[in-house]
Each structure stands twice: as C-alpha cells, then as structure tokens.
LOLUMDO-308060 format. One record per residue: chain; x, y, z of N, C-alpha, C in turn. Coordinates in steps of 0.2 Angstrom, whole numbers, plus 5000, padded with zeros to 4 digits. Layout:
BEGIN
A/X/Y/Z/X/Y/Z/X/Y/Z
...
***
This chain:
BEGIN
A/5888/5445/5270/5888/5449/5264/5885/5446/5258
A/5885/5440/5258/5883/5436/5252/5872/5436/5252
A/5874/5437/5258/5866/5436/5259/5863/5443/5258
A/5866/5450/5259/5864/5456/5257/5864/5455/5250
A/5867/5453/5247/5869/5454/5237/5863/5449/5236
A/5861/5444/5238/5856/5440/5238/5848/5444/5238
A/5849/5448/5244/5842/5451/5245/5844/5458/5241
A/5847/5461/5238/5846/5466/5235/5844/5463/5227
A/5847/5459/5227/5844/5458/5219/5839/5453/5218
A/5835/5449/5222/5829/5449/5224/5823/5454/5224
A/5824/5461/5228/5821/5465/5228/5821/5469/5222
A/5828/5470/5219/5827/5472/5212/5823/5470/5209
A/5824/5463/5207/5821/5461/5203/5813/5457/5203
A/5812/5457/5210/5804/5458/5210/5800/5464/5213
A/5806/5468/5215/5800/5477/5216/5804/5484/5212
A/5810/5483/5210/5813/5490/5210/5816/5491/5202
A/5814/5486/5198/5812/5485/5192/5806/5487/5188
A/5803/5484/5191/5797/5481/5188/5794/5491/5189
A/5794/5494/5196/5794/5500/5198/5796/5505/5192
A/5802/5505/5191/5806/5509/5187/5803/5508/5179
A/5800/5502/5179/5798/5502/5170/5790/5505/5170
A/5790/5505/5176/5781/5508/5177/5781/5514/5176
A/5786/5518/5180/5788/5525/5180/5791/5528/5173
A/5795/5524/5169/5797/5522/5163/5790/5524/5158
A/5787/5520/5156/5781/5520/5155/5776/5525/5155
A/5776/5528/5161/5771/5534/5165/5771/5542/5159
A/5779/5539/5160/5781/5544/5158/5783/5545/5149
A/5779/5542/5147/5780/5543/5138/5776/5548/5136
A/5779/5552/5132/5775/5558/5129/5776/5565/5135
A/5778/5564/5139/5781/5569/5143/5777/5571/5148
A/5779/5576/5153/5773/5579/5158/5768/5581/5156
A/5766/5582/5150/5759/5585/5147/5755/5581/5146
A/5755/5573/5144/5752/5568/5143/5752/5563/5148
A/5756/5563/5154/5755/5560/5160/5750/5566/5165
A/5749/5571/5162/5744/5574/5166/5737/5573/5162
A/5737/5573/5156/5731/5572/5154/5728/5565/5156
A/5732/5561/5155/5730/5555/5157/5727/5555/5163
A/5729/5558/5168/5727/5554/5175/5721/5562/5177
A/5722/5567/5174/5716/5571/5173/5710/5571/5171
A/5707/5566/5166/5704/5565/5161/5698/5565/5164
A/5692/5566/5165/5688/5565/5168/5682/5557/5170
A/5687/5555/5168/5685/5545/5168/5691/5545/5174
A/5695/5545/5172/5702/5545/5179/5700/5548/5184
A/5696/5554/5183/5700/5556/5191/5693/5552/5195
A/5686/5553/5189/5681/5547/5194/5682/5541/5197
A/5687/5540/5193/5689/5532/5196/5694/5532/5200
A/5698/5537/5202/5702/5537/5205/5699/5539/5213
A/5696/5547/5212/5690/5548/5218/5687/5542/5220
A/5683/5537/5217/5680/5530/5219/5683/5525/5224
A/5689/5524/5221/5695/5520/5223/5696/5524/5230
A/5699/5529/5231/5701/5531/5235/5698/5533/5244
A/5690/5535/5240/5684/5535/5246/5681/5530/5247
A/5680/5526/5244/5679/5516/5246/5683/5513/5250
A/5691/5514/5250/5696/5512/5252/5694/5515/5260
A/5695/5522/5259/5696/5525/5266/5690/5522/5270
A/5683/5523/5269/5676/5522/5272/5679/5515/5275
A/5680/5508/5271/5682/5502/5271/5686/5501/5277
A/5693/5505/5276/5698/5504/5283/5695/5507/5289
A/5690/5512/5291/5686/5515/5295/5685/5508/5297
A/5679/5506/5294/5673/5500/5296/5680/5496/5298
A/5684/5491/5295/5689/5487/5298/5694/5488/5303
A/5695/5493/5303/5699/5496/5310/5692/5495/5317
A/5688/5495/5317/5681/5494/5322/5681/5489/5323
A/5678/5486/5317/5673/5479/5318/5680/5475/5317
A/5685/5476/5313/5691/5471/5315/5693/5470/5321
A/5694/5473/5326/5692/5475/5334/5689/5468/5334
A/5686/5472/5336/5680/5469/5339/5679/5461/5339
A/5678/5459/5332/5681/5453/5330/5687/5449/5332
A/5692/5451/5334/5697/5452/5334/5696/5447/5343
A/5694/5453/5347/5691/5453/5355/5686/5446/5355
A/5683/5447/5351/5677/5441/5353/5682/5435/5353
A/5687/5434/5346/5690/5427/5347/5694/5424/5351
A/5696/5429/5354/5703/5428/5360/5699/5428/5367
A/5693/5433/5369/5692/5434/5375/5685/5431/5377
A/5682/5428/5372/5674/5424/5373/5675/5418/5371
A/5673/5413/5373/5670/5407/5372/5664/5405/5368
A/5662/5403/5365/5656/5402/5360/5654/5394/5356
A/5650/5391/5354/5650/5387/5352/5652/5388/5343
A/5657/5384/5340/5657/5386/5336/5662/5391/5332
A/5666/5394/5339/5672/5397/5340/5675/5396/5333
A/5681/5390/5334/5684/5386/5328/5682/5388/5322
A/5676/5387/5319/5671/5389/5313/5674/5394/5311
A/5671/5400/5315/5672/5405/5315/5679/5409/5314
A/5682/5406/5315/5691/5409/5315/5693/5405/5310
A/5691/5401/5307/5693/5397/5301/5691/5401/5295
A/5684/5403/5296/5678/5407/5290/5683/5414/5291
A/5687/5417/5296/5690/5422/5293/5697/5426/5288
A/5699/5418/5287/5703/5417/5283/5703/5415/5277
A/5695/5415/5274/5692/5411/5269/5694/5418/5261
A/5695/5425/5264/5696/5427/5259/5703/5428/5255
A/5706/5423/5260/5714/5422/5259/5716/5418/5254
A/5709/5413/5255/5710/5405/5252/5707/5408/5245
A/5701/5413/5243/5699/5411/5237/5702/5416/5233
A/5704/5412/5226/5704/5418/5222/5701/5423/5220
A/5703/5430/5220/5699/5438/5219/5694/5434/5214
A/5692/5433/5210/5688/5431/5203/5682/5426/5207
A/5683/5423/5210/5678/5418/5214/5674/5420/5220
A/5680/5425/5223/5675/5430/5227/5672/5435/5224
A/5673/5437/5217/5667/5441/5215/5661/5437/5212
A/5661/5430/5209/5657/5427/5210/5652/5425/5215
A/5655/5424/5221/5651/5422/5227/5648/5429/5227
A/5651/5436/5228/5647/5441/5231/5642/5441/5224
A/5642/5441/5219/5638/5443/5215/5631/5437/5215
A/5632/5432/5216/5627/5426/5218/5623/5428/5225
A/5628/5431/5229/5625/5432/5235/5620/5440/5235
A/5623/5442/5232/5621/5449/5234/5618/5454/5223
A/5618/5450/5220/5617/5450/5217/5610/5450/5213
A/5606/5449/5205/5600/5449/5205/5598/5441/5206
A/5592/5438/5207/5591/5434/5211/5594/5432/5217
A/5596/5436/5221/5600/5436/5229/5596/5430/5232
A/5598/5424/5236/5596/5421/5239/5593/5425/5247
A/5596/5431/5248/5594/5435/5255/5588/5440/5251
A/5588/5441/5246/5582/5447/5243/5590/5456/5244
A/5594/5454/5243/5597/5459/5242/5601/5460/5235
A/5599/5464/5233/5603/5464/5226/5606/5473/5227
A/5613/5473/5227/5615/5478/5225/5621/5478/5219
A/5619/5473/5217/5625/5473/5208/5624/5481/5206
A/5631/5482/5204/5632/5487/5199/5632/5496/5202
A/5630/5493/5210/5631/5502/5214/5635/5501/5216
A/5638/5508/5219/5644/5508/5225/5644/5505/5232
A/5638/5503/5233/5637/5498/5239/5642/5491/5237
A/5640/5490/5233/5643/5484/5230/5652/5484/5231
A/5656/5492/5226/5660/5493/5229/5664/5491/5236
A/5660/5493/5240/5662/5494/5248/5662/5486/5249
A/5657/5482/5248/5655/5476/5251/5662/5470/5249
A/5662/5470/5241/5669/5468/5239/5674/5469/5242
A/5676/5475/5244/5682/5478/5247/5681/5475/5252
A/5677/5477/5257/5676/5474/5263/5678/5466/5264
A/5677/5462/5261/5676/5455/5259/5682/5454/5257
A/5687/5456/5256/5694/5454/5254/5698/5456/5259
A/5695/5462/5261/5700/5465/5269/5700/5462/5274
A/5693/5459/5275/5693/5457/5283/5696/5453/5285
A/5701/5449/5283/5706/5446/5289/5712/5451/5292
A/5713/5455/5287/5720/5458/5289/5721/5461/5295
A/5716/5466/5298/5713/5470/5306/5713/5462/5310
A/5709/5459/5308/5707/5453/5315/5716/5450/5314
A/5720/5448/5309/5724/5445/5311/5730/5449/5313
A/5728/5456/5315/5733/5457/5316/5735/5460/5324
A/5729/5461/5326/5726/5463/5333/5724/5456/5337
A/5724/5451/5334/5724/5444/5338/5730/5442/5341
A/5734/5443/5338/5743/5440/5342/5743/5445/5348
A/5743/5452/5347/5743/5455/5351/5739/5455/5357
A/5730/5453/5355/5728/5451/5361/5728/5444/5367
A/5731/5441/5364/5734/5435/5365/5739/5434/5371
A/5742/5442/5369/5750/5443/5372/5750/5449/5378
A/5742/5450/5377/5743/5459/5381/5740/5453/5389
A/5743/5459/5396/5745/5457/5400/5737/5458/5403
A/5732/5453/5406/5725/5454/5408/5727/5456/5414
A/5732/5455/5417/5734/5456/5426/5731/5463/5426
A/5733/5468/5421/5734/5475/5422/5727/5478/5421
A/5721/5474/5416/5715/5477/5416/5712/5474/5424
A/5713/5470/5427/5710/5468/5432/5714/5474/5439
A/5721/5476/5436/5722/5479/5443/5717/5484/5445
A/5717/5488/5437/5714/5493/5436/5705/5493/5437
A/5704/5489/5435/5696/5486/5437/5696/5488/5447
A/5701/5485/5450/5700/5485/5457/5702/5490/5462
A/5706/5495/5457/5707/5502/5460/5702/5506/5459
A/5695/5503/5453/5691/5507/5454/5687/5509/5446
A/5694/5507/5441/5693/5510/5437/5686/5506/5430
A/5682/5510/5428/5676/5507/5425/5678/5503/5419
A/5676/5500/5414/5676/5496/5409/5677/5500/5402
A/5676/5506/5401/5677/5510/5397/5685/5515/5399
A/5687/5516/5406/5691/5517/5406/5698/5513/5404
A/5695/5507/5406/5701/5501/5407/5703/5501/5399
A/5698/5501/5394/5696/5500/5387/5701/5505/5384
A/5699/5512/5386/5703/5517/5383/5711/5518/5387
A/5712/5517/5392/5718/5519/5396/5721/5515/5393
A/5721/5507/5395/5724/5503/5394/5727/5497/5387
A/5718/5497/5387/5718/5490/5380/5720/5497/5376
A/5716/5499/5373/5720/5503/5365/5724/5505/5364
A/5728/5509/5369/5733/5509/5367/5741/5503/5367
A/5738/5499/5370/5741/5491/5368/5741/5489/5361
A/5733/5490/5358/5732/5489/5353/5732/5492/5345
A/5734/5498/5347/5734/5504/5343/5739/5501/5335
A/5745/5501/5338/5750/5498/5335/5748/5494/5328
A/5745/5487/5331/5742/5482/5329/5735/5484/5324
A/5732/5487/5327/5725/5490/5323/5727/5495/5315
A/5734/5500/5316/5735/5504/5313/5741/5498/5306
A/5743/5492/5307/5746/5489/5305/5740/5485/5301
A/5734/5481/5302/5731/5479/5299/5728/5486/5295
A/5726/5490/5297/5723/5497/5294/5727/5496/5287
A/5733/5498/5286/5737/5499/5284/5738/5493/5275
A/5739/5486/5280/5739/5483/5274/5730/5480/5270
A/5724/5483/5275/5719/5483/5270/5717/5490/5266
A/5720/5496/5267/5721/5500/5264/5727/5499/5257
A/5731/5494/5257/5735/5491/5251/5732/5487/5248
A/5728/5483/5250/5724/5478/5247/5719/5481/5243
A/5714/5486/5245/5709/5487/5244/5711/5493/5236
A/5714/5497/5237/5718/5502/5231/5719/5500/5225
A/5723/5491/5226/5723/5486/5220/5718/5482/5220
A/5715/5482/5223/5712/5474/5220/5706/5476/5214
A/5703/5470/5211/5702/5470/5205/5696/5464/5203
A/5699/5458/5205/5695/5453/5203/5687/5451/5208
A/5687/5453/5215/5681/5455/5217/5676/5460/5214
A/5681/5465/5211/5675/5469/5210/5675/5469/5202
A/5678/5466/5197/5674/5467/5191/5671/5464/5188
A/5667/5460/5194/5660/5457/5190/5653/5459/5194
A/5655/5462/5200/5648/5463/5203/5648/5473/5206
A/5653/5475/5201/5651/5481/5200/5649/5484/5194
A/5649/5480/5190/5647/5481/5183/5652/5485/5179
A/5657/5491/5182/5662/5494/5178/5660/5501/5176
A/5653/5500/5178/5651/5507/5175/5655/5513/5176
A/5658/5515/5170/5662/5525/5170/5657/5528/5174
A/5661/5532/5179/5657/5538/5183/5654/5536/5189
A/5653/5529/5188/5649/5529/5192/5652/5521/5198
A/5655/5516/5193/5656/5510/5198/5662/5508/5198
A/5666/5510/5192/5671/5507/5189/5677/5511/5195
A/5681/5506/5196/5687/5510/5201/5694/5509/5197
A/5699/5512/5201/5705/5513/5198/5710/5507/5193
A/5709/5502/5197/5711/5497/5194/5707/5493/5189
A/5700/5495/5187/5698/5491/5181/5700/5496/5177
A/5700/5504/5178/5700/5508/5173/5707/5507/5171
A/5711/5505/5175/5718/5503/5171/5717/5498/5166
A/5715/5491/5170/5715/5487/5163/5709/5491/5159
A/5705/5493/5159/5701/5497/5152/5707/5498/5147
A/5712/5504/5150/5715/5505/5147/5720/5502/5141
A/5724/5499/5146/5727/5493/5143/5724/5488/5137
A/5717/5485/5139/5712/5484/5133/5713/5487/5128
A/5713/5494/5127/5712/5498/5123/5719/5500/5121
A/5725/5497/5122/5730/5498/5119/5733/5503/5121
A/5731/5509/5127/5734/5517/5129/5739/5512/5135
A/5742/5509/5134/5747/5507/5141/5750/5514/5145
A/5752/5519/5140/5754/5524/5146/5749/5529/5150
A/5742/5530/5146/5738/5532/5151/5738/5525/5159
A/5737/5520/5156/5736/5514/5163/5743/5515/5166
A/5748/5517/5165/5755/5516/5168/5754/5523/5173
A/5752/5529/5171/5752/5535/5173/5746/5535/5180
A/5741/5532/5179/5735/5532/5186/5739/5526/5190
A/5742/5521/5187/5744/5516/5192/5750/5521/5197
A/5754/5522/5193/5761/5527/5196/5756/5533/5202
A/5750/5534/5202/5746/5539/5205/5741/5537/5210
A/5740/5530/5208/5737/5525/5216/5745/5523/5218
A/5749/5520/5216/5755/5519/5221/5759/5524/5223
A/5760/5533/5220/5761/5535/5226/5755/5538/5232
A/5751/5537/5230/5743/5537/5236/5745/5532/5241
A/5745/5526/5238/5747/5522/5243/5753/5522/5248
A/5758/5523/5243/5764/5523/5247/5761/5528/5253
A/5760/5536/5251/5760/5541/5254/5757/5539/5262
A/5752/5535/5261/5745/5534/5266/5751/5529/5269
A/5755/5522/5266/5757/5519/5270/5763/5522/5275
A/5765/5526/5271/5769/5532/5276/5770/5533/5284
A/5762/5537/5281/5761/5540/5286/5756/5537/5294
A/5753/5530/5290/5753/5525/5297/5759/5522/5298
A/5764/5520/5294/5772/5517/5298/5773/5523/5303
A/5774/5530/5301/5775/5534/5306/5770/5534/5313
A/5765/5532/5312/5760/5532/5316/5759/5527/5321
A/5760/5520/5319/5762/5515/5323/5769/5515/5326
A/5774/5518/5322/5781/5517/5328/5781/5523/5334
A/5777/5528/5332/5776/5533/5336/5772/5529/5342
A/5768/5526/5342/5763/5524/5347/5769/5518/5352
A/5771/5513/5346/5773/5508/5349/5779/5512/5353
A/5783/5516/5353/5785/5519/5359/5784/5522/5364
A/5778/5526/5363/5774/5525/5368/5772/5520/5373
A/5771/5515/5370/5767/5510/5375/5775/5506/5380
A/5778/5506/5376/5783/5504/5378/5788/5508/5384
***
C-alpha cells in the first residue's frame, strides 16, 4: 500500500502535474486563442515539419534498425564491439553537441564535401542521429532470445530464406520493431538541441515544433508555446496509442 502512495505521488509530481499546468496554460484566453495559436500559419508549418520528418524517420529506423540490429547478433566481423558501442553514442552526447558534430560534419566546410546546413535534409539527418539506438536496442534482446532451431527446421522442410524471414523471424520481431518505432517516434517530436543549430530555424521552411515553441516563449506568448506543445503531445500520445495497441496485438499472436 505504502509503495502504491509512493508511486502515485511520484508520477504526480513528475508527469501529471506539470501536464495539467500545460493544459492550464493552453488554455488562457479561451478556445479562440488556443486555436489561433496552433493555426497561425508559422504553427501549423512547423507542426506539418515535425510531424512528416518524424514519420519518414521511424520508416527508415524500423528498417535499417533491423537490420542493424541482425548484423550485431547474427555475424561476426572485425570490429564487432566498435561498432555496438558507436551505437550508443547518441545516448552519451548531449542533444547540443550532437548538433554540433552534425553541423561540423555535414555542415559548410564539411570534411566529406557535404553541406546541407539549414534544409530539411538536415532535419531528417538530426533526427535520424538521435534515434538510432532505440530500433537496434530493442530488436537486439529479442534476437538474442528468438529460438534459431525453428529457422533451421523450416530451412530443411524446404522452406526459402525469405520465407523463413517473413513466416518466422518478423513476426517474432514485430513486437520489438514497433516498440523501438514507437519510442523514436517520441524522441524525434521533442527534440530540439540537435536540431537548432544545423537547421537554421528558418519559419516555413526548417524550423520544427519544438524550436517554434521556444521562439515562442522567447517572445514572451507562453500560451501560444503551451497550446502547440499540448498539440504535439496529444499527436504523440495518439500515435503512441496506437502502436501499444499494435504490439500487444501481435505479441499475442506470436505467443
């Protein structure tokens, strides 16, 4: 009992608070100022940005997190270790230093000859860059744990390499894929300090939802910022919804 009154007021006080003063906040000057806000033509650009970067982004890391994922558990390579350490590296840096790094890397003077400072390439790349552990770490335990017996049974009754992939392994991994999906898809909606220095911030065109808050805020309109954040978080919630629903559906499946 005492450990339930513990975790309630715990999560009050670091989620369902701080929530309620957001929606508090959203909500100043009434429905007609909480829609201007998040209507405004700067908002809904940066909203649309945020939104379709995010999606394309969890697309690519649902794949190549895959993928990634298979190489470290199921091949051997020199340099293995390296590499499973280097995927963890966007865990270690602070968002601000990996905007640094990508804008040194990929920025004007690029050591590669690739400069895309201040496009929506740029966008995608930062986001990409902060996400990529979450797919590979989360589709890794699982391959670890999935039963190889059953791809070999299946191999020697006949069954091709693409069959075994689709019949067998995905849907093992399904679960797992839509779980990292899921929390780079929360990651990528807020973040902020990768991307406001090597997208330049530009309205209309670079700036995403989370600079356009702090603009806001800068600018002193808290309730305009209170009102898009309340409108990426329930996007988010809504989205993570409906993968929760999607992976408990599957995991009983497989099970």
């Amino acid at each position: 009992m005492l450990g339930k009154g513990l975790l309630g007021i715990y999560l009050s006080v670091l989620v369902l608070l701080p929530v309620a003063a957001l929606l508090a906040k959203s909500s100043t000057g009434g429905t007609s100022s909480f829609w201007r806000a998040i209507s405004s033509p700067e908002a809904v650009a940066a909203i649309k940005l945020t939104l379709i970067a995010t999606a394309i982004v969890v697309v690519i890391n649902a794949v190549f997190g895959t993928l990634i994922a298979w190489v470290l558990v199921r091949d051997e390579f020199p340099g293995k270790s390296i590499v499973n350490a280097v995927i963890d590296l966007p865990f270690a840096l602070p968002t601000i230093v990996a905007g640094v790094v990508l804008l040194a890397l990929y920025g004007k003077g690029s050591p590669i000859g690739i400069n895309v400072a201040f496009t929506r390439v740029a966008v995608g790349l930062a986001l990409l860059f902060v996400t990529l552990p979450f797919v590979v770490r989360s589709v890794q335990p699982v391959l670890l744990e999935l039963d190889y017996s059953m791809e070999e049974a299946a191999s020697s009754l006949g069954a091709g390499s693409g069959t075994v992939l689709r019949r067998i392994v995905l849907p093992s991994l399904a679960p797992a894929i839509i779980s990292g999906v899921a929390l780079s898809f929360a990651r990528a909606v807020g973040e902020f300090g990768s991307l406001v220095l090597i997208t330049g911030n530009l309205p209309f065109k670079t700036e995403v939802g989370s600079v356009y808050i702090f603009g806001q805020i800068e600018n002193d309109n808290l309730p305009a910022a209170a009102a898009v954040s309340v409108l990426l978080l329930a996007a988010a919630l809504v989205v993570l919804g409906i993968l929760s629903f999607v992976s408990g559906r599957l995991s009983r499946h497989v099970q």
